[in-house]
Every structure is written in structure tokens, then in C-alpha cells.
N, C-alpha and C positions, 0 to 999 in steps of 0.2 A: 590681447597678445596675438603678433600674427604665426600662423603654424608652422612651430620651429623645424628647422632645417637639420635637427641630431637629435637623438635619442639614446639615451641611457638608460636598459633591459639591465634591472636590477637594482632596489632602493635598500642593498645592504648600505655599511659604511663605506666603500671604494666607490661604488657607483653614487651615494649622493654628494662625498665629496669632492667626485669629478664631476657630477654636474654644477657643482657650487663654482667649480674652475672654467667653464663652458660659460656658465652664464655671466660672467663677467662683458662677453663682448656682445651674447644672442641667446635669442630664448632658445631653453632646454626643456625637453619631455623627459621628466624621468618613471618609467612603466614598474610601476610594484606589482607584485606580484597577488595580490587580492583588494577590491573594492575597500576594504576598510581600514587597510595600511595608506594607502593613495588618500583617502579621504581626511585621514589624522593629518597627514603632511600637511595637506591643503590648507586643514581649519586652522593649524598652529604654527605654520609657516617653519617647521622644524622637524628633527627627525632624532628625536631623544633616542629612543631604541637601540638605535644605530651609532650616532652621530651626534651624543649631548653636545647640547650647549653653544651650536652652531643654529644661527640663524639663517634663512632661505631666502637668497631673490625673488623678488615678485617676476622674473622671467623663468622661473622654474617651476612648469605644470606637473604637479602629481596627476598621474595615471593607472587606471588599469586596462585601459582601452589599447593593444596593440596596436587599431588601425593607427597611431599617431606614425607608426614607423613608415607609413607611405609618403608622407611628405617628405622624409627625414634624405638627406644625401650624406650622412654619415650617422652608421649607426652601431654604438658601444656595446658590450656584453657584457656585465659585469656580476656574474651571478653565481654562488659558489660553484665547483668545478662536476660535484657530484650529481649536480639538478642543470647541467647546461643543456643535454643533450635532449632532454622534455621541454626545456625549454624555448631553446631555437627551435625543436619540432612544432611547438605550439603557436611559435611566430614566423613562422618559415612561408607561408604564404603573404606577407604583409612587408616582409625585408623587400627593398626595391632592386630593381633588377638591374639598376646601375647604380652609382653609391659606391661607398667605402664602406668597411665593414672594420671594428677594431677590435681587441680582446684582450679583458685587461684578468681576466682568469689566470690564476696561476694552479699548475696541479696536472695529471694523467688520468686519463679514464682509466676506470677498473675493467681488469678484461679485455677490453680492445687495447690498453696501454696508448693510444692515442692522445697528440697533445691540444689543447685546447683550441687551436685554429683549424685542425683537423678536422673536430666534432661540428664547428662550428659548419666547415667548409660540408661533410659530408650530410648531418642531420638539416642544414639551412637549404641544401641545392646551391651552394654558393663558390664561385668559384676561387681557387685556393689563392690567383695572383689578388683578388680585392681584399684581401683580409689581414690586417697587419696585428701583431703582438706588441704591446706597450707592457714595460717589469722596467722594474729597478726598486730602492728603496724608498719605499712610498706608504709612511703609514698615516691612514685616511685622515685622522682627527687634528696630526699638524698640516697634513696640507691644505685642511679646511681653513685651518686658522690663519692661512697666509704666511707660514712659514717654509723658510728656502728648500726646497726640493728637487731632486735629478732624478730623469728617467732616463732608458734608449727604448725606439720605436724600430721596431725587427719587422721588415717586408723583404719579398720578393721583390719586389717594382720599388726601386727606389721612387721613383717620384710619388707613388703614393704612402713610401716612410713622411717625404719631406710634407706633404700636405696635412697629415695627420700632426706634424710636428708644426707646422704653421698655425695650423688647426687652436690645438688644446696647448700647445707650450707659453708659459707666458713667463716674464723675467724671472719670479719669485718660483715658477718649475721650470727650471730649464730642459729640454730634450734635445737627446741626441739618435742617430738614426744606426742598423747593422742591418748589413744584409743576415745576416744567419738567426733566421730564426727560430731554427732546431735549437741550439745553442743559448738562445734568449728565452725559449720557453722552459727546457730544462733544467736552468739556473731559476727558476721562477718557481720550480715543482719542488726541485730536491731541499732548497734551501729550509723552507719552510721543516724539513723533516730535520736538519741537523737545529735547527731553533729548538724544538721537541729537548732535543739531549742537553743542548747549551741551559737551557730553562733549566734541566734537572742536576743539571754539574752547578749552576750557581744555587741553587736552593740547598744541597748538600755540602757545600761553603767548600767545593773545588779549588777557589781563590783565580786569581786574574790569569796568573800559571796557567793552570789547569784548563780554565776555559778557553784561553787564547790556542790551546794545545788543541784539545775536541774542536774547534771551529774550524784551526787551521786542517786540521785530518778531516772533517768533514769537508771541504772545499775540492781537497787531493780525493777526494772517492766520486764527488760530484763531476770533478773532470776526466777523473777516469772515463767514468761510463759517457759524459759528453765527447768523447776522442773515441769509443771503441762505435758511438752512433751515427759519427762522420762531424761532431758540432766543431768550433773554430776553439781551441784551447784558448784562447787569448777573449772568449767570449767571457770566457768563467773569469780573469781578472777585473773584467769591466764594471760597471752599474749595475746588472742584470746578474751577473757575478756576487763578487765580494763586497759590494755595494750593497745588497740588498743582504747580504748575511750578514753584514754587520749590523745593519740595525734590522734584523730582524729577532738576530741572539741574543743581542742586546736592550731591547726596549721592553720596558713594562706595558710597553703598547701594544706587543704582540700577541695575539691570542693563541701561536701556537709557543713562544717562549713561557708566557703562563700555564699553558698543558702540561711544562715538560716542568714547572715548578709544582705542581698539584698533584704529578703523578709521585715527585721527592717527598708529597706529603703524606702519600700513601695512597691516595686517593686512587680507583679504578677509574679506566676512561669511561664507561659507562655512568658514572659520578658526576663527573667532570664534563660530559659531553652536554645533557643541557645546561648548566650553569654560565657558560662562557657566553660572553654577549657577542655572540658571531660564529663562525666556523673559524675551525685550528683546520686550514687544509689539509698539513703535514701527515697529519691522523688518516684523510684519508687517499691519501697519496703513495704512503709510505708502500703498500703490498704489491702497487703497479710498477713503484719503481725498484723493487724488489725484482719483479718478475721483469722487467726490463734489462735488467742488471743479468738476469741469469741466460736471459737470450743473449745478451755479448759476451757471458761469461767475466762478467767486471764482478770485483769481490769488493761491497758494500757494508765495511762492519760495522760504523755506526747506524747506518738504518737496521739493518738485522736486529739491534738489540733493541732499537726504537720499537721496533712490530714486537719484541719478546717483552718488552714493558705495557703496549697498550692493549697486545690481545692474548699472551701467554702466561697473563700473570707469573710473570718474572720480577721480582722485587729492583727498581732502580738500581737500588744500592749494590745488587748481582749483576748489572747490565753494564754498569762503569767497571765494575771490579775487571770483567773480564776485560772489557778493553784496554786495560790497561797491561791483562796481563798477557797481552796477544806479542808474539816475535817481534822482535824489532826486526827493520827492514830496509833498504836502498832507499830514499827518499826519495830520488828523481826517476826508480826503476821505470814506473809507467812510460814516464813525459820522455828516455831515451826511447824507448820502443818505439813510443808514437815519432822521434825523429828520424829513425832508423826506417820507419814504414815511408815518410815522408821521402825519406832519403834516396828510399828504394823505386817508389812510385815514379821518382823525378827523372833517375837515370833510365827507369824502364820507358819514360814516356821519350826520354832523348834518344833511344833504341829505333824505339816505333820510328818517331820523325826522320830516321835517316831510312827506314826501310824504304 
């Protein structure tokens, strides 16, 4: 095999079944994170743990050897959101000083609330226009299987959206490209945290109602706080959007739609947290985008009671109830505001230009 030209830093479920999608046209490095996960892949040409049932190209080298990312002129991130920031430190000398950089992370640092291109850009030395964000509805096990899937690729530099898109899109995943990637990263974080509640409303037999109600009020607090952080409202409609809320409420594929059923079953996250075959980001998401929320002063009810479920012990069944019994309210109050501020910005700046 000659020394492939991309690498994929992280052999969860997302990163080997986008290097299953990579190898289709060129060989892939996929870098695990210890000698003896890299080696299982190797012997067995598979990645059961992660990823049953999926078989592995002969152009896809397990690794635990970083240097492989010196070759690479594109190189993935794929590794949960809580361990990226040790982990591009760990690789930070070996990422190439030119190259594309992508991040297919969903989720906020704790604490710095930083989003995942961020970290990447800040812990890697990397600079912020190489590094593009890829989200949408993308759960790992159908897209291994070759089933139809859509993302968007969120850069700064459009042309390095459209390369990334040249790159990894192939008929059966189609990609599209946004410049906003505030907006595509944050649709990427929060979602995951209303799957948590969507899980627990359907476990509690909510009915299609009920659910369709939590998703849609989860989406309206998502773009809240995306409009009070400068994101493009029309991101949150998109792939990265409502694309990816929809199957991520909805699928038994989801690891955090399964949290938010386990926690309906009584179950403490502490319970629950190693049994899950992967990370429920949502879980650890939810406090940063809390604390984000309160820097813009956006009011987040569905996560509120998300974090009162996983670390309050607050009984589910107490966390719906009140949402349910919270004031009704203007449904488009936010989305005037934000056209009003629009509205305001526009004539202020027609102001400026005649001074």
C-alpha cells in the first residue's frame, strides 16, 4: 500500500465508517488510539466494537503510529469531543503544515465552551481558515452499509468546503457546502442534547404528538442561542439543522436517543454511561451549552432539565412534567427580534454609508 494521502484520528464508529467511505477511491490511515485496538482491526479486517458487521478495505491501515499524518494532505478528526483537545495535542506536531484539516466532532468544550474547530485550531497550532466542519445526519453503521446519506461541509474558504466535498462526497453521501460554521457546529452540539429528551418522551409513550412537539421546541431553543451567537438562522433549517435532529430523535441508532430512553427507565447516567457502545455526546455537551446559553442570556428549557435528569437526579418523569407545564408563549417571539435587530443593523448601516 502506498502512504496514504488522509488520515482518520479516531477508530470510534464515525471515523471508521468514514474511512470505509475514503477508501473507496484511496488508501486510508485510520490512527486508534492504542497498539491493541489498531492491531484487532488489522487481524480481523473489522471493527465489531464500534462498527459490527462491517467489513474493512484492504486500503485501510490500522494504526497507532501518528507519524502516518505526515504524509497525509488531509487529515480527519474524529474522536469524541471530550478527548479532542489531548488528542490533537498528542498529534500536533505530526499534522502537516499544509493540508486540509476536517472535524467531523460534534459537541463544546467544557469550560472554554469552545467549538470543536476551535480546539482543533487552538490545541493543533492550526490555523483556523484550514479546518472545515462536516455535520449532518450521519449515523455511522448505515453509512457504512452504503446507505443514502447527506451532510454540509461548513468552511471559511469556500474552496477548501468544495475540496473536502470533492474529497469524501460520493453519490450514495451526498455533500453540500455553508460558509457558517458557528451555525453548523452548533446544530451539531445542541442536537445531540434534545435526542437525550426525544429518547425519554418516547420511552414514556409521549406518542408521535408529543414527540414531534419536544423536537420541534427543541430546534426553536437551538436557534435561539444560534442567532443571539451571530449563527445564520436558516443554518438550523438545514442538514446540520433539522436533518440531523431528525434522525438523531429518532433512530435506535442513536446513542444519545438511547440515553434519554434508559434514563425513562430509571436508569442513573452513571449506569448507563459505560454500557453504551460509544459516547452519548449530548451528556457531555449539555453543561457547556448551558453555560453558553447564559452568556447570551438565551433561555434553554429543554436542556435545563436534560442536565436535571443526568446529574440532578431529577426523576424524567419530573423533567417532562414541567415542561410541559411551563407558560405558553409567542412562538416566533425570538425569530421577530432577531428580524427587528436585522432590520435595525441594515438601516443603521444605510446611515453609516451616506455619512
Amino acid at each position: 500500500m502506498t502512504a496514504p494521502g488522509v488520515a482518520v484520528v479516531g477508530a470510534g464508529a464515525w471515523g471508521t465508517a468514514l474511512a470505509a467511505v475514503l477508501a473507496q477511491r484511496e488508501p486510508v490511515a485510520l490512527v486508534a488510539r492504542s497498539e491493541s485496538t489498531a492491531a484487532r482491526i488489522l487481524a480481523s479486517r473489522r471493527n465489531d466494537a464500534r462498527l459490527p458487521g462491517i467489513d474493512l478495505s484492504p486500503d485501510i491501515l490500522p494504526t497507532a503510529d501518528a507519524a502516518v499524518l505526515r504524509d497525509a494532505d488531509l487529515v480527519v478528526f474524529a474522536v469524541p469531543s471530550a478527548h479532542l483537545r489531548d488528542t490533537v495535542s498528542t498529534v500536533a506536531r505530526d499534522i502537516p503544515s499544509t493540508g486540509d484539516v476536517l472535524s467531523v466532532v460534534k459537541g463544546l468544550e467544557r469550560g472554554t465552551l469552545l467549538r470543536m474547530t476551535e480546539v482543533i485550531a487552538e490545541a493543533g497550532h492550526v490555523q483556523a481558515e484550514r479546518i472545515a466542519a462536516l455535520s449532518g445526519p450521519n449515523l455511522a453503521l448505515e453509512i457504512a452499509r452504503g446507505l443514502p446519506a447527506s451532510a454540509v461541509v461548513a468552511a471559511r474558504d469556500e474552496a477548501l468546503a468544495v475540496r473536502i466535498v470533492d474529497r469524501v462526497g460520493r453519490r450514495e453521501f451526498r455533500l453540500y457546502v455553508n460558509a457558517d460554521v458557528l451555525g453548523v457546529e452548533l446544530c451539531g452540539a445542541l442536537k445531540n442534547v434534545v435526542a437525550i429528551a426525544a429518547g425519554a418522551a418516547e420511552q414514556l409513550g409521549f406518542g408521535d404528538n408529543g414527540k414531534a412537539g419536544l423536537i420541534t421546541r427543541g430546534l426553536a431553543e437551538m436557534t435561539r442561542l444560534g442567532i443571539a451567537a451571530g449563527a445564520n438562522p436558516l443554518t438550523f433549517a438545514g442538514l446540520a439543522g433539522i436533518g440531523d435532529l431528525i434522525a438523531t430523535c429518532g433512530s435506535t441508532l442513536s446513542r444519545n436517543h438511547r440515553l434519554g430512553v434508559e434514563l425513562a427507565r430509571g436508569r442513573s447516567w452513571a449506569g448507563i454511561e459505560a454500557s453504551l457502545p460509544g459516547v452519548a455526546e449530548g451528556a457531555y455537551t449539555v453543561d457547556a451549552a448551558l453555560a453558553l446559553a447564559a452568556r447570551h442570556e438565551v433561555d434553554m428549557p429543554i436542556a435545563r432539565e436534560v442536565h436535571n435528569a443526568l446529574f440532578e437526579g431529577k426523576s424524567v418523569q419530573r423533567c417532562l412534567i414541567d415542561l410541559l407545564a411551563r407558560e405558553s408563549k409567542d412562538e416566533l417571539a425570538d425569530f421577530r427580534r432577531w428580524a427587528d435587530q436585522l432590520r435595525l443593523g441594515s438601516d443603521g448601516g444605510s446611515e453609516k454609508s451616506r455619512c
